[in-house]
MIVOPA-552771 format. One record per residue (C-alpha): residue number from 1; residue in three letters; x, y, z. Coordinates in pm, 1 decimal. Example, Ala and Ser with C-alpha at 12.3 -4.5 7.8 and 13.67 -1.06 7.14 Angstrom:
2
num,residu,px,py,pz
1,ALA,1230.0,-450.0,780.0
2,SER,1367.0,-106.0,714.0
END
This chain:
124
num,residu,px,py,pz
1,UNK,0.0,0.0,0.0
2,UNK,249.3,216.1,18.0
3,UNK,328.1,322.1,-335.0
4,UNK,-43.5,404.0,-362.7
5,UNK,30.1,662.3,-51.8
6,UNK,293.8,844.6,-190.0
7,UNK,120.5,880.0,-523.6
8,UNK,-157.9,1021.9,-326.4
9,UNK,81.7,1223.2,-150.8
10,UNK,231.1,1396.2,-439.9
11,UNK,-141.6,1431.7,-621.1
12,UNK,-249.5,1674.2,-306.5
13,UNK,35.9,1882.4,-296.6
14,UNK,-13.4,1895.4,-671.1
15,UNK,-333.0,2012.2,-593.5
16,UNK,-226.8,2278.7,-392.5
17,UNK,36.4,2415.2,-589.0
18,UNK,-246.2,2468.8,-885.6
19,UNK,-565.9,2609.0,-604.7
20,UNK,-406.0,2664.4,-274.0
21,UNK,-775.2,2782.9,-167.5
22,UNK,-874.9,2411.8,-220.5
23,UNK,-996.5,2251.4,106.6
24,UNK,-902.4,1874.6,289.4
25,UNK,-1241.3,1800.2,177.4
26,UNK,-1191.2,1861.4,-154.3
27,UNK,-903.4,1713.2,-156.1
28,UNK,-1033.9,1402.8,2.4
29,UNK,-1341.8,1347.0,-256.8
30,UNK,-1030.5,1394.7,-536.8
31,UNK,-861.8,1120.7,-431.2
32,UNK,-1185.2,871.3,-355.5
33,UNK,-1249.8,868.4,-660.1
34,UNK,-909.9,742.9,-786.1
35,UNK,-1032.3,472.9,-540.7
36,UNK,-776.6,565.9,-198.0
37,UNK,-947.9,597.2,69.9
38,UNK,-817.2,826.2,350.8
39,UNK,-974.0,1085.9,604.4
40,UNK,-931.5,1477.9,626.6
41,UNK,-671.8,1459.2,916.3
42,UNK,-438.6,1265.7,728.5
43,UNK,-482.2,1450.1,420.8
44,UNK,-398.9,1758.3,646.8
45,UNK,-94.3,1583.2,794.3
46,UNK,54.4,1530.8,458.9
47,UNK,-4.9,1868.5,403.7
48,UNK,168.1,2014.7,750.9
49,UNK,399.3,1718.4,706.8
50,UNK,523.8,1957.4,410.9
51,UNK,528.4,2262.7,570.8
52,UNK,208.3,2379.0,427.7
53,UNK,-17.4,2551.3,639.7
54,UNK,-353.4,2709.7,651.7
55,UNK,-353.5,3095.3,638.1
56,UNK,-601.4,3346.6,601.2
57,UNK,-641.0,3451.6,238.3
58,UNK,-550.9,3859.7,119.5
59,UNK,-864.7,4072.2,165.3
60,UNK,-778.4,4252.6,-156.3
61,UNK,-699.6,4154.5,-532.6
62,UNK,-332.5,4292.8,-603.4
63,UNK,-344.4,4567.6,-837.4
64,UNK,-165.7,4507.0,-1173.0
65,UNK,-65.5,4776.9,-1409.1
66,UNK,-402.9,4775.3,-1607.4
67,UNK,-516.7,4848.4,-1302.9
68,UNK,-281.5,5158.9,-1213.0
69,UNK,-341.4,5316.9,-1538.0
70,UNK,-546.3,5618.5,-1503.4
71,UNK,-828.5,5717.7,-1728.3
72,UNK,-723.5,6004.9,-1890.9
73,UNK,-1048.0,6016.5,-2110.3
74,UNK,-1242.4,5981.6,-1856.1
75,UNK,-1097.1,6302.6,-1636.6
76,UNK,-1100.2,6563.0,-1892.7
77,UNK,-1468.0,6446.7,-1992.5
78,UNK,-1526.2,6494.1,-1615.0
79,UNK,-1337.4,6800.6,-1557.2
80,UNK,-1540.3,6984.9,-1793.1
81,UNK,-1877.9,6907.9,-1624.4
82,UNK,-2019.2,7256.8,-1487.5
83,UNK,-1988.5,7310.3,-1126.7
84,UNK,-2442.5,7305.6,-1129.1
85,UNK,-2379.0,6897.7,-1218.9
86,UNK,-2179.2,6829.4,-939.9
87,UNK,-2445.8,6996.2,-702.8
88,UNK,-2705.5,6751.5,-798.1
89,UNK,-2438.6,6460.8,-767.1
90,UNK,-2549.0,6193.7,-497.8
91,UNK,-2258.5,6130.8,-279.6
92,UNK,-2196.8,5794.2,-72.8
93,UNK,-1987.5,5571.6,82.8
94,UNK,-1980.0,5233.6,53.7
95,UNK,-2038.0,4977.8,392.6
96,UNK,-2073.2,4618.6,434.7
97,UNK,-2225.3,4578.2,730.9
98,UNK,-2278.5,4203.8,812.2
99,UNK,-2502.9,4124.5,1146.4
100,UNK,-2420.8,3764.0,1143.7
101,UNK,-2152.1,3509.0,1027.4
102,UNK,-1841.0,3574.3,987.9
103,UNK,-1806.6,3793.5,638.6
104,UNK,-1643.7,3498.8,430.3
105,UNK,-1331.6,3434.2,559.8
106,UNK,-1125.0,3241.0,366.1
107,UNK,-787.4,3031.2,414.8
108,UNK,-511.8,2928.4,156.8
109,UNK,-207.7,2670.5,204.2
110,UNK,77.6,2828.3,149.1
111,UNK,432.4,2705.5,310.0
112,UNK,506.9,2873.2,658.9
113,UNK,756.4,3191.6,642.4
114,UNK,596.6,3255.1,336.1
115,UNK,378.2,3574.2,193.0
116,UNK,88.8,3504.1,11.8
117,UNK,180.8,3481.0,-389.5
118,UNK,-31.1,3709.1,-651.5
119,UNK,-262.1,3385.5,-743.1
120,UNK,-392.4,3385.5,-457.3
121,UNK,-623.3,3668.2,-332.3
122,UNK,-924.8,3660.1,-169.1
123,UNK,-1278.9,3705.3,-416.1
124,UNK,-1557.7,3740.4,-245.9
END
């Protein structure tokens, strides 16, 4: 049985390295149905047998550089809008407020020392 263990092995950490936001469960389902049976903990104590651990996922995306870009278009159509336009302009702020649960927090594996990599932020 023990070739069938560490092909297992190497599958999850496979599996990780493609979706760290995948969970034991997950991972657990993958593998029954290759037909190897095994429970969460152990699948978590290959993992941590690894140095993989679970950590809470970035709250933000990263920005890239399409992102930093300005809008130059945009700004002088703005900037020419008379000052009676931005009187009637409805301004807000934007809150989440969540009563109960705990606002989706996620986790990611990612090995321990380690900062979070620019695959992996957190999309609510």
């Amino acid at each position: 049985m023990q070739p069938s263990y560490r092909s297992g092995m190497r599958r999850v950490l496979r599996k990780m390295q493609i979706n760290p936001r995948t969970t034991a469960k997950d991972l657990v389902n993958m593998l029954e149905e290759t037909g190897t049976k095994v429970s969460i903990s152990t699948v978590k104590r290959v993992l941590y047998r690894h140095n993989l651990k679970g950590c809470s996922a970035r709250k933000k995306p990263l920005l890239q550089n399409r992102h930093k870009k300005p809008d130059y278009g945009l700004q002088l159509h703005m900037g020419t809008k008379p000052c009676t336009f931005w009187r009637n302009v409805l301004w807000s702020d934007e809150t989440k407020i969540e009563l109960f649960g705990h606002n989706n927090h996620r986790y990611v594996w990612r090995k321990r020392g380690r900062l979070a990599s620019r695959r992996t932020p957190s999309r609510p």
